[in-house]
C-alpha positions in Angstrom: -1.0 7.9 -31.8 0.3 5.4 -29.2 1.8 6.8 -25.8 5.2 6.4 -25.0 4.3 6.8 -21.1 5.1 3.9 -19.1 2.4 1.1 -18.3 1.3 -0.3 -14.4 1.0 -4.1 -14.8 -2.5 -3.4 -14.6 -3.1 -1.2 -17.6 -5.2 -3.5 -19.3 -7.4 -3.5 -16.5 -7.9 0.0 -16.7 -9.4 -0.1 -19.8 -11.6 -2.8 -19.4 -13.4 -1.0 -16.9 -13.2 1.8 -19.1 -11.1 4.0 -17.2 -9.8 8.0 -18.1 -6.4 7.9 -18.7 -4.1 10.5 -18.3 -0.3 11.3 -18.5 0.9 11.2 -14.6 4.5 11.9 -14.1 5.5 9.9 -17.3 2.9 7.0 -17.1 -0.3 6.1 -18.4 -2.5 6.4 -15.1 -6.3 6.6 -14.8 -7.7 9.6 -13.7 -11.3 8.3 -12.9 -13.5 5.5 -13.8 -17.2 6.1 -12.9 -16.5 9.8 -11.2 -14.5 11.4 -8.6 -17.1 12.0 -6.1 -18.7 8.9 -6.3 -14.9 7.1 -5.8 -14.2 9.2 -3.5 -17.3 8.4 -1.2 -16.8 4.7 -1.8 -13.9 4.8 -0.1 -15.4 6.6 2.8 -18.1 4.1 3.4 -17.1 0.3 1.7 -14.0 0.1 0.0 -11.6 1.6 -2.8 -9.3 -0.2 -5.2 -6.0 2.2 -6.5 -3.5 0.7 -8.7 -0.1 2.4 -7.2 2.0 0.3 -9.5 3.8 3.5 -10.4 5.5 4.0 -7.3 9.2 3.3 -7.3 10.7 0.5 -4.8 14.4 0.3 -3.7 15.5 -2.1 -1.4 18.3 -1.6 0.9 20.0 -5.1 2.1 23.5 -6.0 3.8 25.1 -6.1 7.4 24.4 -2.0 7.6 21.8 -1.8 5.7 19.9 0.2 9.3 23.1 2.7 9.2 22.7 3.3 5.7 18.9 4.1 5.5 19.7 6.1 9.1 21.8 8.0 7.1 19.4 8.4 4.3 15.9 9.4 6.2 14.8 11.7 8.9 13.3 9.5 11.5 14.8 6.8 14.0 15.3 3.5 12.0 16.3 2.2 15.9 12.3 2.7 16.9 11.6 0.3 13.8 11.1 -3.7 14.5 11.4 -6.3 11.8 7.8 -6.1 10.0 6.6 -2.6 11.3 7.0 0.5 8.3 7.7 4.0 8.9 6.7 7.1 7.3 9.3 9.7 6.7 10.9 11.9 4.6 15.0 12.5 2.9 16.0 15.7 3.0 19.1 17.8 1.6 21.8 19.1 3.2 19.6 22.9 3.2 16.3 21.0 5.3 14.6 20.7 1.6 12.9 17.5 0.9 13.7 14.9 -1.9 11.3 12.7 -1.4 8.4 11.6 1.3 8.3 7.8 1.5 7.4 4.6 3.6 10.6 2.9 4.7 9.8 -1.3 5.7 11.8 -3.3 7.9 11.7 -6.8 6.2 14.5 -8.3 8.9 17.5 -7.1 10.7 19.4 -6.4 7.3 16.7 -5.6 4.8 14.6 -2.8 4.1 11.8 -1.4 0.9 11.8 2.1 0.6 8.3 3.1 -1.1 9.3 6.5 -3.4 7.5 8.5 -5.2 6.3 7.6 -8.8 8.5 10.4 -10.6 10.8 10.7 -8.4 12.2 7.3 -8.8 15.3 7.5 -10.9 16.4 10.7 -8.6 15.6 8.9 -5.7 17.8 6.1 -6.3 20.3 8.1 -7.5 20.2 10.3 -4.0 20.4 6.8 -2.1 23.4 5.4 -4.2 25.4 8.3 -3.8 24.5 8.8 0.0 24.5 5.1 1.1 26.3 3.4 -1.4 29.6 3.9 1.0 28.4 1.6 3.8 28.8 -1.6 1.7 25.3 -2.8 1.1 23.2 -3.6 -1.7 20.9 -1.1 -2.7 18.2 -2.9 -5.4 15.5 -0.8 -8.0 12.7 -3.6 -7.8 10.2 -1.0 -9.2 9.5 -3.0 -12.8 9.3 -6.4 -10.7 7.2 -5.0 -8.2 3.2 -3.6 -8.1 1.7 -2.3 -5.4 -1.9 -2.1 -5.0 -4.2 -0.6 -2.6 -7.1 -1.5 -0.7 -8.5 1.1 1.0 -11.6 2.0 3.2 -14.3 0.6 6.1 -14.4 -3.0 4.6 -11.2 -3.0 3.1 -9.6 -5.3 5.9 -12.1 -7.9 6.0 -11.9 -8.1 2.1 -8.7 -8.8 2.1 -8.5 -10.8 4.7 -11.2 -13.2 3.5 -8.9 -13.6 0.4 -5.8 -15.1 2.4 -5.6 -18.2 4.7 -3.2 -15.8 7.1 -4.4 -14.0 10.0 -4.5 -10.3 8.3 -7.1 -8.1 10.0 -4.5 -8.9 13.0 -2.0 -7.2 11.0 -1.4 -3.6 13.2 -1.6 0.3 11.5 2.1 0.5 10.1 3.2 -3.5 10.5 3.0 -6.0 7.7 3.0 -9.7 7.0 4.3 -12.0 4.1 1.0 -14.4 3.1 -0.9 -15.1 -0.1 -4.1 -12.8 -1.0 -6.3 -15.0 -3.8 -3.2 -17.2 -4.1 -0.7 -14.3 -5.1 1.9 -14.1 -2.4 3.2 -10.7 -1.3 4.1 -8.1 1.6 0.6 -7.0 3.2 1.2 -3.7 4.6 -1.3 -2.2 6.8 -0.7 1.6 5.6 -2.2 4.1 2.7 -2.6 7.4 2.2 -6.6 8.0 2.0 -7.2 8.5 5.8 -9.2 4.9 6.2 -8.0 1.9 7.3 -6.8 -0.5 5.0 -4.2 -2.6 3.4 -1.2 -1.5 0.2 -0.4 -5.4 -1.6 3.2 -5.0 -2.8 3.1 -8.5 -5.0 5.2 -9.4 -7.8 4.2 -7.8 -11.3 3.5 -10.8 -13.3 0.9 -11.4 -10.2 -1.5 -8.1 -10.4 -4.1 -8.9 -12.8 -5.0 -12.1 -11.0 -5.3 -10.3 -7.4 -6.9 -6.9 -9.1 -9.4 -9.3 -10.3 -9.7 -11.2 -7.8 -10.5 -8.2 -5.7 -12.4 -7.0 -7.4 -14.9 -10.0 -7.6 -15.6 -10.5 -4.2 -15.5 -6.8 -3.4 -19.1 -6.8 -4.8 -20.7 -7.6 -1.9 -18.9 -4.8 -0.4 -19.6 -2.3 -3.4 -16.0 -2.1 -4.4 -15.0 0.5 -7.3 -11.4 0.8 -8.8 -10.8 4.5 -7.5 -8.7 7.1 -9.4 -6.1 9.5 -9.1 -9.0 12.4 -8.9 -10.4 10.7 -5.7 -6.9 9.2 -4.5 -6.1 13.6 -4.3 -9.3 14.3 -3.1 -9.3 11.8 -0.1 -5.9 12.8 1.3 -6.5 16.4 1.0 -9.6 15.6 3.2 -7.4 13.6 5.9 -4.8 16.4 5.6 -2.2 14.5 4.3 0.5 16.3 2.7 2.0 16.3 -1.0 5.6 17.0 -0.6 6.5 20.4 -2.4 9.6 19.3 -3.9 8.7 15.8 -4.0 6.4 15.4 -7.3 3.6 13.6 -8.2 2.6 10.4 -6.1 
């Protein structure tokens, strides 16, 4: 019986390399490819590769677009500089959370905010209602947008001998706009495994070519596509936190 969960850009990908699937929040995600553990220590000593296509992406644009995310997350958007991200949560009115996310500062007037895969249609609908007032334009780029990771010891050089741009000079929580295997994007130096490492936020009809791409000379490096098993696994380990009321990530 075919699934009516949504699909990553990189689904077909997935089962090439002959991937678990399972039902994640409403989408077809894999679970594991060649085992948890060994994914999971791949990452710890070479480099992991996680499709996080499912995660939602609203951008935030206009003359007070910094009040308007203010208004929206806990932390001090002042404290961020054009090109720089910041982790951070929204919360209710009560101190609850709706959602744990990575807000980027793409200029003066423009911010992504990085939300939670099942979360996304709530999310929006929480930032609409709460910003919506201060004039800007607030954007769902999720279905235009994937987002894949790169993540562990040689994940930076990887990358970085994949782009003409200076990116192992990229700082922990900055990002720069460059090409990666001729597929341009925004290069974040973040993630959420505890090792260094790089999340690729390129446009959707873009993903296959850079997964690919990736993937072939991540050889070298002993690169494996890395589940949602070892994705948990990993930040549990660096005691990184899974919002309660947040959802699946």
């Amino acid at each position: 019986m075919t699934s009516s969960n949504k699909h990553t850009p990189l689904f077909d990908c997935h089962k090439q390399l002959g991937a678990r699937l399972i039902d994640f929040g409403g989408w077809d995600m894999p679970v594991q490819y060649t085992g948890i553990i060994k994914e999971h220590q791949a990452v710890r000593s070479g480099v992991g590769l996680f499709d996080v296509s499912h995660m939602g992406e609203a951008v935030i644009r206009g003359a007070r677009a910094a009040e308007a995310v203010q208004r929206l997350v806990t932390n001090n958007i002042a404290k961020l500089a054009d090109g720089a991200a910041m982790y951070t949560v929204m919360c209710y009115p009560d101190g609850g959370i709706v959602d744990d996310c990575i807000v980027y500062r793409r200029a003066a007037d423009d911010f992504l905010i990085v939300l939670n895969a099942s979360n996304t249609a709530k999310d929006l609908a929480w930032i609409r209602e709460h910003a919506g007032s201060y004039g800007v334009d607030i954007l769902d780029e999720s279905d235009a947008t994937a987002l894949i990771a790169v993540q562990g010891p040689r994940a930076v050089a990887l990358v970085d001998r994949l782009s003409q741009a200076d990116l192992a000079a990229v700082k922990p929580f900055c990002f720069a706009r460059a090409e990666v295997a001729g597929v341009p994007g925004m290069i974040a130096r973040t993630g959420y495994t505890g090792e260094d490492g790089f999340e690729i936020a390129c446009p959707a009809e873009g993903a296959a070519a850079l997964w690919n791409a990736l993937m072939d000379e991540g050889r070298t490096d002993g690169i494996v596509a890395v589940g949602l098993g070892a994705r948990d696994t990993l930040r549990l380990e660096a005691r990184l936190c899974l919002c309660p009321r947040a959802g699946p990530q």
